[in-house]
Structures are given as structure tokens and as C-alpha cells.
GUTITI-278067 format. One record per residue (C-alpha): residue number from 1; x, y, z. Coordinates in steps of 0.2 Angstrom, whole numbers, plus 5000, padded with zeros to 4 digits. Example, Ala and Ser with C-alpha at 12.3 -4.5 7.8 and 13.67 -1.06 7.14 Angstrom:
     k      x      y      z
     1   5062   4978   5039
     2   5068   4995   5036
***
This chain:
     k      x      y      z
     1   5245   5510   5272
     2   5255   5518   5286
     3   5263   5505   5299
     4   5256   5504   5314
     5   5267   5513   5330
     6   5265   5513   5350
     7   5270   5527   5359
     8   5284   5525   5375
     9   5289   5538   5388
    10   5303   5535   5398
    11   5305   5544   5415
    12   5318   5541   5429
    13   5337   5536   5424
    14   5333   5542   5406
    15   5320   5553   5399
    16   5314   5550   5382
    17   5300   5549   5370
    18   5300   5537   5355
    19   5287   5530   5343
    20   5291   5510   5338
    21   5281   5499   5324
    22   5270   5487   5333
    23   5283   5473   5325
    24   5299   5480   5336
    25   5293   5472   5351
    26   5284   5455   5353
    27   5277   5459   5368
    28   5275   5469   5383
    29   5290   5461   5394
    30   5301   5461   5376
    31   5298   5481   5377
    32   5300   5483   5398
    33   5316   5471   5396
    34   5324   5481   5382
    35   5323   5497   5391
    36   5328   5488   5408
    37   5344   5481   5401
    38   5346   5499   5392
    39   5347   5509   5408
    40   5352   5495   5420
    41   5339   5500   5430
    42   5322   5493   5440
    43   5305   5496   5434
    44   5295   5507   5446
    45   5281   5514   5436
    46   5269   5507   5423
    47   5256   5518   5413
    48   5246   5512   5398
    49   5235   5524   5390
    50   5234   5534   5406
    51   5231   5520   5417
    52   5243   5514   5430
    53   5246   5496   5430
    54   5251   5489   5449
    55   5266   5483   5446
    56   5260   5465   5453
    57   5248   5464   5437
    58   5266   5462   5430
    59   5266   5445   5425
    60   5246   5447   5420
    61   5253   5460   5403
    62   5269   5454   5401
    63   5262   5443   5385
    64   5251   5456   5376
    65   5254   5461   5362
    66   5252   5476   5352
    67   5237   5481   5341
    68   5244   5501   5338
    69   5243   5519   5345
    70   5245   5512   5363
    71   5253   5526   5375
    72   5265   5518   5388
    73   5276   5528   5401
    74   5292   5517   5410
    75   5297   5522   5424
    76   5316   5516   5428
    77   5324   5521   5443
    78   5342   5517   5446
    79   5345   5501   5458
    80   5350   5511   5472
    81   5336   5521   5472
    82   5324   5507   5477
    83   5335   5498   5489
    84   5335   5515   5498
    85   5316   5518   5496
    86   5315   5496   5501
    87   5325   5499   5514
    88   5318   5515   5524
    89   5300   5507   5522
    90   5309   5492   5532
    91   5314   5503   5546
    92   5297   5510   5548
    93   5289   5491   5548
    94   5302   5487   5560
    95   5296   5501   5573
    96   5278   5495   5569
    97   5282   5479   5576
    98   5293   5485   5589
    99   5278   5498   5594
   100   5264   5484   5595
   101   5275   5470   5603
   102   5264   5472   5620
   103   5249   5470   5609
   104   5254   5455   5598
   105   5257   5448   5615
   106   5240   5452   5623
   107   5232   5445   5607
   108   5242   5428   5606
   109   5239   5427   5627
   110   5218   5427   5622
   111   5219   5415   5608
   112   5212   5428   5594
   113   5212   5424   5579
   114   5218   5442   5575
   115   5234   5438   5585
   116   5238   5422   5576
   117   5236   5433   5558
   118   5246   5447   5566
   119   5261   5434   5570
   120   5257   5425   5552
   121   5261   5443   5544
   122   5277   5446   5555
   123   5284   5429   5551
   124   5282   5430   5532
   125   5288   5451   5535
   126   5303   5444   5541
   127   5307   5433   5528
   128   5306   5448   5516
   129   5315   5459   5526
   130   5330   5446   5522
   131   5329   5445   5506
   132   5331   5466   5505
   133   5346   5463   5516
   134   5353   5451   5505
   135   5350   5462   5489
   136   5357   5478   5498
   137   5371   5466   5503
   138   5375   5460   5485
   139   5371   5478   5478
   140   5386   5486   5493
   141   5394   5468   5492
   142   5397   5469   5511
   143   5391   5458   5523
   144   5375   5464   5533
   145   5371   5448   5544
   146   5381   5431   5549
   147   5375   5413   5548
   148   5374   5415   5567
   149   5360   5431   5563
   150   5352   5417   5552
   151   5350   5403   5562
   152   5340   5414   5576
   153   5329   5422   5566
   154   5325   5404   5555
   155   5323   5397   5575
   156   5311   5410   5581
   157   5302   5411   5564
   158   5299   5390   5564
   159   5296   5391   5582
   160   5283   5404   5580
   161   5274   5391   5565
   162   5277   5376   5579
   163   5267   5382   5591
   164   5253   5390   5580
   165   5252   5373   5575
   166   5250   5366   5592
   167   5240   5381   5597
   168   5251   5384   5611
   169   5246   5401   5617
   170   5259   5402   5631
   171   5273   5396   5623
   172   5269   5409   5608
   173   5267   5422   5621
   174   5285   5418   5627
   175   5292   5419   5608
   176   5283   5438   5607
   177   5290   5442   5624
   178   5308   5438   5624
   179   5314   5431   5607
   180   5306   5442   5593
   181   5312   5457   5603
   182   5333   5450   5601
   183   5327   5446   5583
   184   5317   5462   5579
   185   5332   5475   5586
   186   5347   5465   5577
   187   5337   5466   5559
   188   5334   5487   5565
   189   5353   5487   5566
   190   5357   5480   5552
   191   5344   5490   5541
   192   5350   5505   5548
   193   5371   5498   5541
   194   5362   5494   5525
   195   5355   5512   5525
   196   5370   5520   5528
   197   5382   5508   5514
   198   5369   5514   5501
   199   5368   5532   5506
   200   5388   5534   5508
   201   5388   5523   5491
   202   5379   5536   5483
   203   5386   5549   5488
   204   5403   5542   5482
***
């Protein structure tokens, strides 16, 4: 009786087809692990059986298993790569929000809740954007903010909660007008350092 194979493409760092027993792998993160520590890479690209698996449904297959004759493709892009791709898509968010600061404003001033969703997405936008800083900064090992940077952006993002809380229109209104801008062209400057270390680094 013949043994049971899946069949794995690789794209991205390293380009490779290979067929595997079904009893090489124990799972699907056993298989996406092996060929992550392989390349040294991040995974980018998911496709089983000709279907693309959003990488959020990540943790949703990591534990199936096997049965045989299952197509998968990898994608594994090299570390640099998506730090560069994470970081321009920051820059364009960051004019986005610098683009529609009047508007947040106007929103906030009427109390809609369309505002208040808008700030909720900005603060938890922020919050992202510094943990891409800090990867790029461990990636470059240079330093891309201070405690200083920190402390105004964890001020601005707690007072921006504070007064949702208390519904204090003005006081938001305030925040949009005069703080978040301070905030918002700092994180544009340093994006634009963390764009430049990982370009210069890869051109190196």
C-alpha cells in the first residue's frame, strides 16, 4: 500500500517543490515552523488546495493534521522585506490621519459616534505603529524613539480614553487639535528614519 504524501511549494526566500509522508509533520504549524526556521524568514502567503488561507485563520489550522494529497504553497519572505512593506503601509496611514485631523475634529465637537470609533481606531493604530518601530528598531538595532517620544504618545493615547470615558467632547476636541498633531508628525519622522535604516540595510 503506498504511503500517503502532501505536496509543498515554496516561494519567496527559497523556491522549492517537495512531496513529504503525512507522518513527517504532525501538524500544520510543525510544517510552517520547519520551513520558517529553514529560511529564517516570515510567513507571508498561505495556499491549500488552491485556496488562500488569511493569515489571521493562522491559529485556526495550525493543529490540523494531514489526511494525504493536500497541495500547500509557503510563502516566506525575508524579514526585511515585511518590515519595509509594514513600514510604508505606516507612512500612508500616518497621512490618512494627518489628512482627516480637521474631520476627527468636527466629529468629536458633534458628539457622533462615528467620531469617537474614529479616535478608538487611531488610538489602537498608534499602538501598532510602536510595536513596528520597535521590530524595525530590533531588526536595524538603532534606536528610533526615546522614553521621552513614549511618554507623550502613552499621555495623549490615555488622555484620548479619559475623556471618551467622561464624554468630554471639548476636551477631546483639544487632544485632536493640538496634541495628536505633535504625536502624529514625530511617529512620520521616525517611520520615515526606519525606512531609510532598512533600505540603506539592504542595499549594504
Amino acid at each position: 500500500m503506498e504511503e500517503k504524501t502532501i505536496n509543498v511549494q515554496t516561494k519567496g526566500i527559497e523556491n522549492d517543490k517537495k512531496n513529504y509522508k503525512i507522518n513527517e509533520f504532525e501538524n500544520f504549524d510543525t510544517l510552517a515552523n520547519y520551513y520558517i526556521g529553514k529560511t529564517e524568514g516570515v510567513l507571508t502567503k498561505i495556499i491549500i488546495n488552491g485556496k488562500e488561507i488569511p493569515l489571521s485563520f493562522y491559529d485556526e489550522i495550525k493543529n490540523a493534521y494531514f489526511e494525504g494529497g493536500e497541495d500547500i504553497l509557503l510563502e516566506i519572505s525575508s524579514k526585511e522585506f515585511v518590515l519595509i512593506d509594514l513600514t510604508e503601509q505606516s507612512l500612508n496611514y500616518i497621512l490618512k490621519i494627518k489628512e482627516n485631523m480637521e474631520k476627527f475634529s468636527k466629529e468629536v465637537l458633534l458628539k457622533s459616534t462615528e467620531g469617537y470609533k474614529m479616535l478608538n481606531a487611531i488610538a489602537e493604530g498608534i499602538q501598532s505603529l510602536l510595536s513596528i518601530l520597535e521590530q524595525v528598531s530590533v531588526f536595524t538595532s538603532k534606536t528610533l524613539y526615546t522614553d521621552d517620544d513614549i511618554k507623550k504618545i502613552s499621555k495623549v493615547i490615555n488622555a484620548i480614553v479619559e475623556s471618551q470615558k467622561s464624554s468630554d467632547s471639548i476636551e477631546l476636541s483639544d487632544i485632536i487639535d493640538y496634541d495628536l498633531p505633535e504625536i502624529v508628525d514625530n511617529m512620520h519622522t521616525m517611520f520615515e528614519e526606519a525606512e531609510r535604516l532598512l533600505k540603506n540595510k539592504k542595499s549594504n
